[in-house]
N, C-alpha and C positions, 0 to 999 in steps of 0.2 A: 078741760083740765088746765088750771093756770097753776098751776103750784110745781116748781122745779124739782131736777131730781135729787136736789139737797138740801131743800126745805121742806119737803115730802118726807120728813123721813116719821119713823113710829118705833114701836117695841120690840120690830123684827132685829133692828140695829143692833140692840143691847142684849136678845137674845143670842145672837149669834159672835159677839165681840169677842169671844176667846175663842171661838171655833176659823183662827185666821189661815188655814190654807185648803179649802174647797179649792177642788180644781179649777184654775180659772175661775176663783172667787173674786178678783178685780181687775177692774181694767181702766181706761182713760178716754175719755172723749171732750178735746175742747173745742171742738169746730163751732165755728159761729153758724147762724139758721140760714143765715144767705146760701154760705156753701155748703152745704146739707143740702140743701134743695137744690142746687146747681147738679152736684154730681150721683143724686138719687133718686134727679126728677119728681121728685117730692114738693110739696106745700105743705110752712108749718102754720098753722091756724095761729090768730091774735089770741086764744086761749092756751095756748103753749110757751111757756116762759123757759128757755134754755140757761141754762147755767153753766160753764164751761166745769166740771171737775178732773180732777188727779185719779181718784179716788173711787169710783164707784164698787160699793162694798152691796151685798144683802142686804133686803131691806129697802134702798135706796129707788127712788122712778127714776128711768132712762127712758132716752127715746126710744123707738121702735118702731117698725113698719111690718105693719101685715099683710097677710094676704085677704084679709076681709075688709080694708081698705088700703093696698097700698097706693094709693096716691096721696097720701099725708103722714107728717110724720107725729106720734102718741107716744107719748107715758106711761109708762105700763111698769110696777114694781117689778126689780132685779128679784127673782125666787119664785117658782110658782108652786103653786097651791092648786091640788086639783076640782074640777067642778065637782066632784062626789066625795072631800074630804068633810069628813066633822067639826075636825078642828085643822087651827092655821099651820098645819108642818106643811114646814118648804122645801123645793128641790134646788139647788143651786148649779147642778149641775145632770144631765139627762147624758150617761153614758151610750155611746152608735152601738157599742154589744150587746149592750145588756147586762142578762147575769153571766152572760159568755167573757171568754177572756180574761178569768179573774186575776191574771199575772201580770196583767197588760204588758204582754207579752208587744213590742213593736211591729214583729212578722206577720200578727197575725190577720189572717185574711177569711175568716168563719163567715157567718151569719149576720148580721145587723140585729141584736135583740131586743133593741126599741122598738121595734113593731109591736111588741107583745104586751110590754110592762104597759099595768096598771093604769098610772098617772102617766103614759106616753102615747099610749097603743091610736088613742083617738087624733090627741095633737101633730103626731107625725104625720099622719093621713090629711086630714082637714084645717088645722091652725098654725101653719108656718109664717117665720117671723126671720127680718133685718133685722142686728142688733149692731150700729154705727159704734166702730171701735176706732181710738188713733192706734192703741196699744194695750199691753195686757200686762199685768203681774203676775208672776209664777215665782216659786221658791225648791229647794232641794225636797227630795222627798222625804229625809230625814228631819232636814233645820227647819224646814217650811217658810215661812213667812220674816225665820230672824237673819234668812239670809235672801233676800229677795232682788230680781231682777228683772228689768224694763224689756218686755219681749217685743218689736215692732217687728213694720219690714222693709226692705230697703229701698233705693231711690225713691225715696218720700211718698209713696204709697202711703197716704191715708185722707181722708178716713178709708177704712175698710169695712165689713160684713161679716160676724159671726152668723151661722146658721143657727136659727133660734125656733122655738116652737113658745105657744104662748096658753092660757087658759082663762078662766072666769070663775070666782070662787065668790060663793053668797054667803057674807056672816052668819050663821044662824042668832046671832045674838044680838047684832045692832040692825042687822039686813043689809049693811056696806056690801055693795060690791067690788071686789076688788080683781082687775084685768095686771095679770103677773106674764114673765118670761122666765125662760131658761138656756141657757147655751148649749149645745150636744159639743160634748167631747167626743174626741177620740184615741187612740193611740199616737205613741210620741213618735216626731221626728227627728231626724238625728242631729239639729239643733238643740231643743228643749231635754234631749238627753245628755245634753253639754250641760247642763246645769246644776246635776241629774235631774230632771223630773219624768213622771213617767205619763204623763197624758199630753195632747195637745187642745185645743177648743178648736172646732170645724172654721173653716175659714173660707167663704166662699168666694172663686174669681168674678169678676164686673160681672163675663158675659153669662155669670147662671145665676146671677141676684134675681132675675126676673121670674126665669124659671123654677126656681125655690118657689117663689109665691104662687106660682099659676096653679089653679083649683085643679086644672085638670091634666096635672104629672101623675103618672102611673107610680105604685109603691116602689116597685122598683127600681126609677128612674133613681125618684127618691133616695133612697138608699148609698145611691151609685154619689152619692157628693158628699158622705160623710164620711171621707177620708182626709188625713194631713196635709197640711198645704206645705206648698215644696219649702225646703229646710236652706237653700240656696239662696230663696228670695226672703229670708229673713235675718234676723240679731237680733242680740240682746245683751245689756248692762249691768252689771250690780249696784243698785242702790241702798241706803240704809233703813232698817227693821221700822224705822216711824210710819213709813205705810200700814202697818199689822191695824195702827187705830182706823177704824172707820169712819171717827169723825175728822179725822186729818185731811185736809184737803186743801192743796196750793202747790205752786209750782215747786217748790223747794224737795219738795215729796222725791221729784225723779230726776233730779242731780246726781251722776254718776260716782259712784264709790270705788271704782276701778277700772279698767279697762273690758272694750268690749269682747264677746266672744269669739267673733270674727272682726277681722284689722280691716277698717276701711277708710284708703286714703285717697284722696279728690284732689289733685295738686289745678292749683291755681294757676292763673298768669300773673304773680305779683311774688314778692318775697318769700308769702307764707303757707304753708302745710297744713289743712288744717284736716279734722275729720268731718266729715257730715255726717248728718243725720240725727239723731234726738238724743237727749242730752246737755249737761253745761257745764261742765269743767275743765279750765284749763291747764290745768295738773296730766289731767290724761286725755290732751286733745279736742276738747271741747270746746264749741267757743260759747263763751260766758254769755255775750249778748243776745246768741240766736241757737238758744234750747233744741230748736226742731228743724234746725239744717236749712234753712230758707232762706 
């Protein structure tokens, strides 16, 4: 696969362009290959062309690490498509309940209902997937996407790891094959409920990236990681509604439009106060030249 995850793009784009707030319908990954491979122990093949985006919208190839090969990192379309669908409907997002929890209720501690569903029952079991995040987009549950905020996490933690599951869908019409992911959400925590939103995307720590992939975790175990990641070890910004386009894509996307939701200040040894962490404006403590706190 030489074709980036923003020149790869197709019809899924345009179909989906007004449908702008799927949970954890985007997010951010500009890490260069070098460092991708440094902290995922990964190799990217000379056939893998990285593009840094803002923007990763539906539609779109991102990297990806499997558990059917993770020692290298793939391409694989944001949305999946099941191996037994007819036609190309996407999942953009693979809820941890299922059809459990329709309130998503934050407390709730039921069942895991992705074992079951249809389009999940098999991928959860057998085809689990790294999806290399910096950060993520999320918006109110109401405004959605016209009020949208840069979700990371803190002391420069990234890239990070969605837990992801992945599939293989066969045109019937041209015979393309096409290898797709999805992110498993789950219940919000009581950051992402500062925004309001009411879901979060699973976020896995270093030490069970591995064991995500290992062929031979019990369902259970499984299961047992598709919970919130702690609401402590994150933040997040308001930026402005131009992220909504999918074809939008550049730094300017995730310049802060207000202050963050939690105050974090790093005093220096020199005159100045600044905030760290992602971000560039210095209206509200940002600094202009260094977006990602480095």
């Amino acid at each position: 696969m030489s074709t980036s995850p923003h020149q790869k793009t197709n019809y899924f784009v345009s179909l989906l362009k007004y449908h702008n707030n799927p949970m954890c319908g985007r997010y951010i990954l500009i890490q260069k290959a070098e460092f991708l491979e440094k902290r995922f122990g990964v190799r990217v093949p000379d056939t893998v062309h990285l593009v840094p985006s803002y923007n990763i919208s539906p539609g779109k190839y991102a990297p990806v690490i499997t558990n059917e090969n993770p020692d290298e990192i793939q391409l694989y379309r944001f949305g999946l498509t099941p191996f037994w669908a007819t036609k190309a409907n996407i999942f953009i997002n693979a809820r941890a309940e299922g059809d459990h929890n329709p309130e998503n209720d934050p407390r709730f501690m039921g069942s895991k209902g992705i074992i079951s569903k249809p389009a999940f029952r098999k991928p959860i079991r057998t085809q689990r997937c790294l999806i290399p995040a910096d950060a993520f987009i999320e918006g109110p549950e109401k405004e959605k996407l016209n009020k949208p905020y840069v979700v990371y996490l803190r002391n420069k933690v990234r890239p990070f790891a969605f837990a992801g599951i992945w599939d293989q869908w066969t045109n019937p019409e041209s015979g393309e094959m096409i290898s797709s992911f999805v992110i498993i959400t789950t219940v919000a925590n009581s950051l992402l409920l500062k925004i309001p939103h009411h879901r979060s995307p699973v976020i896995l720590h270093p030490e069970d990236e591995k064991k995500w992939l290992s062929n031979d975790l019990p369902l259970a175990e499984v299961t047992n990681f598709l919970n919130p990641y702690p609401s402590e070890l994150m933040n997040a910004y308001p930026i402005a509604p131009t992220i909504k386009n999918p074809m939008a894509d550049d730094p300017g996307l995730i310049h802060p439009a207000g202050e963050r939701l939690i105050p974090e200040f790093d005093v220096h040894h020199s005159k100045d106060v600044r905030i760290e962490g992602m971000g560039s404006n210095k209206q509200y403590g940002f600094d202009e030249l260094n977006p990602w706190g480095e």
